[in-house]
GUMIMI-655895 format. One record per residue (C-alpha): residue number from 1; residue in one letter; x, y, z. Coordinates in pm, whole numbers, plus 50000, padded with zeros to 5 digits. Layout:
i NUM, aa A, east X, north Y, up Z
...
REM end
This chain:
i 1, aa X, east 58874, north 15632, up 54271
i 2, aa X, east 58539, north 15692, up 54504
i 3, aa X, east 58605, north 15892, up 54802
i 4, aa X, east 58450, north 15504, up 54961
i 5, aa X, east 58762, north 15302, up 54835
i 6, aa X, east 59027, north 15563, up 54937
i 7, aa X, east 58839, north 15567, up 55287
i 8, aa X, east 58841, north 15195, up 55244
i 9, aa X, east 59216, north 15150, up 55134
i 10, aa X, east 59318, north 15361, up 55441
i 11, aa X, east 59132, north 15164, up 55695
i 12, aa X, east 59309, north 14901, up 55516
i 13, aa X, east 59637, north 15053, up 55586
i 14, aa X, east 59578, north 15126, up 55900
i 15, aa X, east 59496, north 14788, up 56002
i 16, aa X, east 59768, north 14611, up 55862
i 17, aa X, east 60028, north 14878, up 56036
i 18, aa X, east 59887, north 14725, up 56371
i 19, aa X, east 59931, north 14383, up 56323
i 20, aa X, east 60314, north 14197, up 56456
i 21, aa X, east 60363, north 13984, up 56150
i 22, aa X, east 60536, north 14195, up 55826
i 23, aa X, east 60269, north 14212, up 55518
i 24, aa X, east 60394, north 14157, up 55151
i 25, aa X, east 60152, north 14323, up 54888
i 26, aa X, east 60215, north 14101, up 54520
i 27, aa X, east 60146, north 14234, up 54158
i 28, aa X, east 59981, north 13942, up 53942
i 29, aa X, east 60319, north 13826, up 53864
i 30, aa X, east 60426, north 13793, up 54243
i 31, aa X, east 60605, north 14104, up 54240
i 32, aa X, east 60681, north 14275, up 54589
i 33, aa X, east 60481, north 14647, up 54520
i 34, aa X, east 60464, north 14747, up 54852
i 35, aa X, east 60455, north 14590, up 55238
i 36, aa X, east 60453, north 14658, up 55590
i 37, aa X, east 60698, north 14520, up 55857
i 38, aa X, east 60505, north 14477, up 56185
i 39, aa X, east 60657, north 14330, up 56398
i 40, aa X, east 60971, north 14161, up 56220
i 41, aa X, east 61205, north 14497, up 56311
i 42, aa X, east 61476, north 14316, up 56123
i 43, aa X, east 61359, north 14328, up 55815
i 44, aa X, east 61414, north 14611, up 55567
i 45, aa X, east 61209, north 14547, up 55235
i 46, aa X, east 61245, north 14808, up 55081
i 47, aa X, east 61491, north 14634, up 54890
i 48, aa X, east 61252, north 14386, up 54768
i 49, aa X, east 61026, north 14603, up 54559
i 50, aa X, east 61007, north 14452, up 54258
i 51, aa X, east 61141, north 14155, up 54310
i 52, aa X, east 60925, north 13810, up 54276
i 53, aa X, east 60881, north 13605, up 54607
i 54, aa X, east 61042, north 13297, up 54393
i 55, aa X, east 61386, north 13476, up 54386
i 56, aa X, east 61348, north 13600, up 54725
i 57, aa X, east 61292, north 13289, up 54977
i 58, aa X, east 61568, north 12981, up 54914
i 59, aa X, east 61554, north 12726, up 54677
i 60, aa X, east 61350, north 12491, up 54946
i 61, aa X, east 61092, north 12732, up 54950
i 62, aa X, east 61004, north 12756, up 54625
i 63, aa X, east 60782, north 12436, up 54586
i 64, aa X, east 60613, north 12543, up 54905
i 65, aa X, east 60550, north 12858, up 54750
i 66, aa X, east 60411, north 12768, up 54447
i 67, aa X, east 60198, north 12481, up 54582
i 68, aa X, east 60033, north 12802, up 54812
i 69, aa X, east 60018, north 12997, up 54489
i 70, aa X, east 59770, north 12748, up 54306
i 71, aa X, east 59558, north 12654, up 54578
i 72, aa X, east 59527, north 13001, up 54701
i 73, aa X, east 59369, north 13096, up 54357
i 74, aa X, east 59077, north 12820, up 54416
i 75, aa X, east 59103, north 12724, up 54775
i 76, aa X, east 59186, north 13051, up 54955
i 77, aa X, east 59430, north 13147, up 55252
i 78, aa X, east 59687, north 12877, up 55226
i 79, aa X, east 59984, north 12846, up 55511
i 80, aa X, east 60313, north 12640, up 55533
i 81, aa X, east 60607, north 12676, up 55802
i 82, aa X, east 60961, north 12735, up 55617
i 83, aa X, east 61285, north 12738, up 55798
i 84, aa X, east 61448, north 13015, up 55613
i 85, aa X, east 61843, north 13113, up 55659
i 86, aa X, east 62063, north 13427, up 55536
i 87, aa X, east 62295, north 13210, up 55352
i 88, aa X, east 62044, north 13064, up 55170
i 89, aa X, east 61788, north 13390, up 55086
i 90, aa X, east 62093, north 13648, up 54982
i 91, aa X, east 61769, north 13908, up 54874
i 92, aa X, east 61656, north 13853, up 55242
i 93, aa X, east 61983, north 13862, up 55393
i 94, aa X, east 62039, north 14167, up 55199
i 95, aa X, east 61700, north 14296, up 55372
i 96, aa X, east 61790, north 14244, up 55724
i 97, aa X, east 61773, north 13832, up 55785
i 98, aa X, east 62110, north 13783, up 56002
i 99, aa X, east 61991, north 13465, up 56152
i 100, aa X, east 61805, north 13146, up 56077
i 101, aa X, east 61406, north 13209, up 56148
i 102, aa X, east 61128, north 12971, up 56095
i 103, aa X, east 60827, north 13185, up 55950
i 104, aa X, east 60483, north 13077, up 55899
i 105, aa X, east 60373, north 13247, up 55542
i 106, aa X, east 60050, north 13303, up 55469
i 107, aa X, east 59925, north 13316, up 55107
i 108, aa X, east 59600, north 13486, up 54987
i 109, aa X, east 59460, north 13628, up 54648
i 110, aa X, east 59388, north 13968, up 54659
i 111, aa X, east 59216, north 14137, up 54349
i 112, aa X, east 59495, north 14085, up 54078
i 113, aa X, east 59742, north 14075, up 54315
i 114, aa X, east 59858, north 13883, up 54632
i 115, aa X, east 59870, north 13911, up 55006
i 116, aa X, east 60207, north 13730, up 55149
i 117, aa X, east 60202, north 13714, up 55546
i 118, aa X, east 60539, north 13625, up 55722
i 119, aa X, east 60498, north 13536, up 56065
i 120, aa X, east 60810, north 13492, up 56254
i 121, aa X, east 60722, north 13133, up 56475
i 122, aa X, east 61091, north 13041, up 56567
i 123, aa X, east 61037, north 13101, up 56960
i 124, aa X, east 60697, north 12856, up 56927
i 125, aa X, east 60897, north 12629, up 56773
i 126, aa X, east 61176, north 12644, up 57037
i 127, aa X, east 60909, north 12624, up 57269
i 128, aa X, east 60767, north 12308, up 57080
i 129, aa X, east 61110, north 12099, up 57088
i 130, aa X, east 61130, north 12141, up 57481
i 131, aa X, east 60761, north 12041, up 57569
i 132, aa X, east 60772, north 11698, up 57635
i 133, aa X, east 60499, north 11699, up 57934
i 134, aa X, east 60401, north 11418, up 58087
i 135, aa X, east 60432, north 11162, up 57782
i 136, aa X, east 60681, north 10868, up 57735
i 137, aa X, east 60827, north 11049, up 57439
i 138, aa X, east 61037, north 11313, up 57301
i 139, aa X, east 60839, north 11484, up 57075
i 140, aa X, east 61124, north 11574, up 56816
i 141, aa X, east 61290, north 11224, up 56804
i 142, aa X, east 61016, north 10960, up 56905
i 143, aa X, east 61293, north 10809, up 57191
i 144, aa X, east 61163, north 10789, up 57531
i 145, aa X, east 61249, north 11038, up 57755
i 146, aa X, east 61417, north 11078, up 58074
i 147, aa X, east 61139, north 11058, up 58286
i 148, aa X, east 61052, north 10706, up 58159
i 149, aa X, east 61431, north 10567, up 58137
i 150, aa X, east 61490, north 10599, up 58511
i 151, aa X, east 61245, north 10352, up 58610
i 152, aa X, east 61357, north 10181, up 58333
i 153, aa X, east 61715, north 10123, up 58396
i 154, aa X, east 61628, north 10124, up 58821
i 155, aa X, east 61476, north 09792, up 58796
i 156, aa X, east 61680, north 09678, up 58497
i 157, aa X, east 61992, north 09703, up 58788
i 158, aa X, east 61805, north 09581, up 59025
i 159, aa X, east 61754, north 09234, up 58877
i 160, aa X, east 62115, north 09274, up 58787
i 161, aa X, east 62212, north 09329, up 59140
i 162, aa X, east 61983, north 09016, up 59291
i 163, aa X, east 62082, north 08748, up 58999
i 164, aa X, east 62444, north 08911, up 58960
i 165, aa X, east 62452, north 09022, up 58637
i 166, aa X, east 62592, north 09297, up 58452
i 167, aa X, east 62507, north 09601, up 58260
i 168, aa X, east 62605, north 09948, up 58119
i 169, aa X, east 62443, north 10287, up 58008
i 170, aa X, east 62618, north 10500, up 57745
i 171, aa X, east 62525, north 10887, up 57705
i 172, aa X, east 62596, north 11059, up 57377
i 173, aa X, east 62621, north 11394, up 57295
i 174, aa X, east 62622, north 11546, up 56995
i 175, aa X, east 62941, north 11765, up 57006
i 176, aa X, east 62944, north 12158, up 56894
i 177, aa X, east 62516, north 12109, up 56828
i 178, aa X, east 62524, north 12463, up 56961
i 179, aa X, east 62714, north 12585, up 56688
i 180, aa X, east 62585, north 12381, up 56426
i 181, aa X, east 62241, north 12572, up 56509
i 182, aa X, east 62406, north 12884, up 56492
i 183, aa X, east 62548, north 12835, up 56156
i 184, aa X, east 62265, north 12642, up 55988
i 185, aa X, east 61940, north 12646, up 56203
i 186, aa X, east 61735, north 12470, up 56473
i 187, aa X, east 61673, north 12221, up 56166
i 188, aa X, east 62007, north 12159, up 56118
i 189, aa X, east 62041, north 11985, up 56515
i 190, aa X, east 61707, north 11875, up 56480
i 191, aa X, east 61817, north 11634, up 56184
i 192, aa X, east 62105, north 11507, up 56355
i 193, aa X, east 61920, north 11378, up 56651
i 194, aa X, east 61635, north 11221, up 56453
i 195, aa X, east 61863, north 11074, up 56218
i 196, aa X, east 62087, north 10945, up 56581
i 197, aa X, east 61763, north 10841, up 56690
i 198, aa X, east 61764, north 10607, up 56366
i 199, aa X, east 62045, north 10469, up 56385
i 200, aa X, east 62066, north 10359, up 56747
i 201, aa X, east 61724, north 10256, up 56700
i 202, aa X, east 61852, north 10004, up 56406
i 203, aa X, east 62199, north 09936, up 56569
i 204, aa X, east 62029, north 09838, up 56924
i 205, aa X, east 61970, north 09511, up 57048
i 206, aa X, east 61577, north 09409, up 57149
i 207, aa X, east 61664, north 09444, up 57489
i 208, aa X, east 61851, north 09726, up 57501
i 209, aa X, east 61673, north 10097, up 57585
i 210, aa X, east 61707, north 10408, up 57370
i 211, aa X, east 61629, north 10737, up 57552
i 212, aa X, east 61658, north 11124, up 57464
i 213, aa X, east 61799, north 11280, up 57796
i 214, aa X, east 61838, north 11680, up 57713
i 215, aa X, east 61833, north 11868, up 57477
i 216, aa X, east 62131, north 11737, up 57278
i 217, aa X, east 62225, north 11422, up 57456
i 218, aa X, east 62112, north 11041, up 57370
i 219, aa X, east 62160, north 10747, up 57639
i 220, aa X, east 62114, north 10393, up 57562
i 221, aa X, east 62090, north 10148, up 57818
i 222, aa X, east 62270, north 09805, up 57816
i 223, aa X, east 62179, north 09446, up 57986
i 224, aa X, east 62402, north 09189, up 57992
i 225, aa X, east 62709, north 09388, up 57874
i 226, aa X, east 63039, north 09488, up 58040
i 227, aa X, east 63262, north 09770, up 58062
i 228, aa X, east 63460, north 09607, up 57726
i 229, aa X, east 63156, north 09539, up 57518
i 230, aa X, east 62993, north 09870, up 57600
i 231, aa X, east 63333, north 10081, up 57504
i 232, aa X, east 63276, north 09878, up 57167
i 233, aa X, east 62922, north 09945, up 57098
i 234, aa X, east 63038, north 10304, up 57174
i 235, aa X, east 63260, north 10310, up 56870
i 236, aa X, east 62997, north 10169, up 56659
i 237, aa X, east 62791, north 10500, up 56783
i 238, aa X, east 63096, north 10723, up 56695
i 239, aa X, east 63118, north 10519, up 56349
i 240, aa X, east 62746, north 10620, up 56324
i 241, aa X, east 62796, north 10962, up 56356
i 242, aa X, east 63098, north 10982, up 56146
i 243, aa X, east 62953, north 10826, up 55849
i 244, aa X, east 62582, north 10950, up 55850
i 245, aa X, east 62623, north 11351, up 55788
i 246, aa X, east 62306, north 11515, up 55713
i 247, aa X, east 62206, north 11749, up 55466
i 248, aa X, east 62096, north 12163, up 55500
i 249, aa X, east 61970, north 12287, up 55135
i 250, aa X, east 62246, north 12196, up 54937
i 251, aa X, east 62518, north 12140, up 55182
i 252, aa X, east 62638, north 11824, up 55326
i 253, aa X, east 62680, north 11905, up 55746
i 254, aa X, east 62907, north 11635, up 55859
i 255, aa X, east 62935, north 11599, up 56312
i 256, aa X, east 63062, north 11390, up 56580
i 257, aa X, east 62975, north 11249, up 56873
i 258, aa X, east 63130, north 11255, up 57265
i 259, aa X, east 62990, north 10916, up 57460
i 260, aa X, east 63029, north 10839, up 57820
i 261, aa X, east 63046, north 10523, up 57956
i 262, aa X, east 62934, north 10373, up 58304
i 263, aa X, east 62915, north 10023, up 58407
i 264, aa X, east 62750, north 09865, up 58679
i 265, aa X, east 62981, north 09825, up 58986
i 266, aa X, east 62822, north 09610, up 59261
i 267, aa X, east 62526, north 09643, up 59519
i 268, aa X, east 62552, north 09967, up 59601
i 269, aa X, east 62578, north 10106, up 59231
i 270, aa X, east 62222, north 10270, up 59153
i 271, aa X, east 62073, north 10373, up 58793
i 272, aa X, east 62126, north 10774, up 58900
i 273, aa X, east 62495, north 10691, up 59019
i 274, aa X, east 62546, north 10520, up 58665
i 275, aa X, east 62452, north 10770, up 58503
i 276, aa X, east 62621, north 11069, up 58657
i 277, aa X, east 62946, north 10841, up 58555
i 278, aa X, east 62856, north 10843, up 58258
i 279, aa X, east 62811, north 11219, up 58275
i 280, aa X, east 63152, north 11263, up 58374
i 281, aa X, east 63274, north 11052, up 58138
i 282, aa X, east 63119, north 11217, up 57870
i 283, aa X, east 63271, north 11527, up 57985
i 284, aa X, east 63640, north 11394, up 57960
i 285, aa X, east 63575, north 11301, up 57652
i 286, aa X, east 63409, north 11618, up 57555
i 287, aa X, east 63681, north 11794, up 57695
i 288, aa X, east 63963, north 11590, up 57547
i 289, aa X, east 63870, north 11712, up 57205
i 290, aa X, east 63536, north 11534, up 57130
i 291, aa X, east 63471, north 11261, up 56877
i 292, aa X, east 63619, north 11036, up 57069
i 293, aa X, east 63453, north 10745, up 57404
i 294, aa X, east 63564, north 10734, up 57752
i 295, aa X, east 63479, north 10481, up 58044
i 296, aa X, east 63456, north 10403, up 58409
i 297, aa X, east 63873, north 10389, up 58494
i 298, aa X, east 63960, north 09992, up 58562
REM end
């Protein structure tokens, strides 16, 4: 080796030792022959030597990975996000993965070897699902959003009020989401409120208004329906959620719903006094065990 390509290899190593995202160095055959952690302080690769990146990342990865792996031989760099979780990567879990990270890997040729680049992106992505700014929609589910329901449902009562009608607002929350994201991943909660989303969005009459109102809770507004009817669409929702459970890798993740129900009372009721009923009772229901609807008390 020229004294130029050892000077060369260390500048290389010395500017990969700077950067935050943890470098993977691949034989021809994808084989792990050395690396650098950056940033990722969790992970401990030393482990990996040796092994191929197909055995390493879970079974969801793996077409990802070899798409990158073909185009990266003609096309260059290639990228792709992967939600990657310890139970499902026991070589990474083994390495230091103790929780469920998205990571952005990057794939390059190098020589006869490879270049894998995992970027952890899981606090952009957290970022991502709570940026709704100053748009009609949630960005995860496609629902409108809070900001837009409340003018919504304000005039919606007020008609109600002058012409005296009736109307209702159910809020439903997805119960134990927090825990469902610690054991299987932002994904995991993700799915079940997009796939919610779909279903009210099917079960829901024309005039009826579907809105995502935090970060785990639903509310769909009703005209023309009373404190009976909505307790009954309610259980349709809980049916939903009973018999829709998504699935994580291989698994089949099965979850419930809590649903408060408010109903309009008379010409003082407003659309922010309906729905901090319906907040309360959504907690009694939450509280009583879950899974289950409650409504304004006759």
């Amino acid at each position: 080796m020229s004294v130029d390509s050892s000077l060369a290899i260390t500048q290389l190593d010395a500017l990969v030792s700077t950067l935050e995202e943890s470098v993977l160095f691949l034989n021809e055959e994808t084989g792990v022959i050395s690396y650098s952690i950056g940033g990722n302080h969790w992970l401990h690769p030393a482990s990996l030597l040796g092994k191929p990146i197909l055995e390493i990342f879970p079974e969801s990865a793996i077409a990802n990975l070899k798409g990158m792996l073909d185009k990266a031989a003609t096309d260059g760099v290639q990228s792709v996000e992967q939600l990657v979780r310890p139970e499902s990567a026991p070589l990474l879990k083994a390495s230091g993965l103790h929780e469920p990270l998205w990571l952005r890997l990057i794939m390059a040729r190098s020589g006869n070897g490879w270049v894998l680049v995992l970027r952890d992106v899981s606090e952009q992505k957290r970022l991502s699902r709570k940026s709704g700014g100053q748009s009609q929609r949630d960005i995860l589910t496609g629902a409108y959003n809070r900001r837009t329901l409340m003018p919504v449902i304000s005039q919606a009562i007020a008609q109600a009020q002058r012409y005296d009608w009736i109307c209702s607002i159910l809020v439903v929350d997805v119960d134990n989401l927090t825990a469902i994201n610690d054991q299987y991943g932002w994904d995991a909660g993700d799915q079940i409120l997009q796939q919610m989303v779909r279903g009210l969005d099917k079960m829901k009459r024309t005039a009826d208004f579907l809105a995502r109102v935090s970060d785990d809770k639903l509310a769909l507004f009703l005209p023309e329906t009373n404190r009976e009817q909505a307790l009954l669409a309610a259980n349709r929702v809980l049916n939903l959620a009973r018999e829709t459970p998504i699935r994580v890798d291989d698994l089949q993740v099965s979850f419930s719903v809590s649903i408060g129900a408010a109903t309009l009372l008379g010409v003082e009721d407003s659309a922010e006094q309906m729905l901090a009923r319906a907040e309360e009772n959504l907690m009694v229901a939450s509280q009583s065990g879950g899974n289950r609807a409650e409504g304004d008390e006759l």
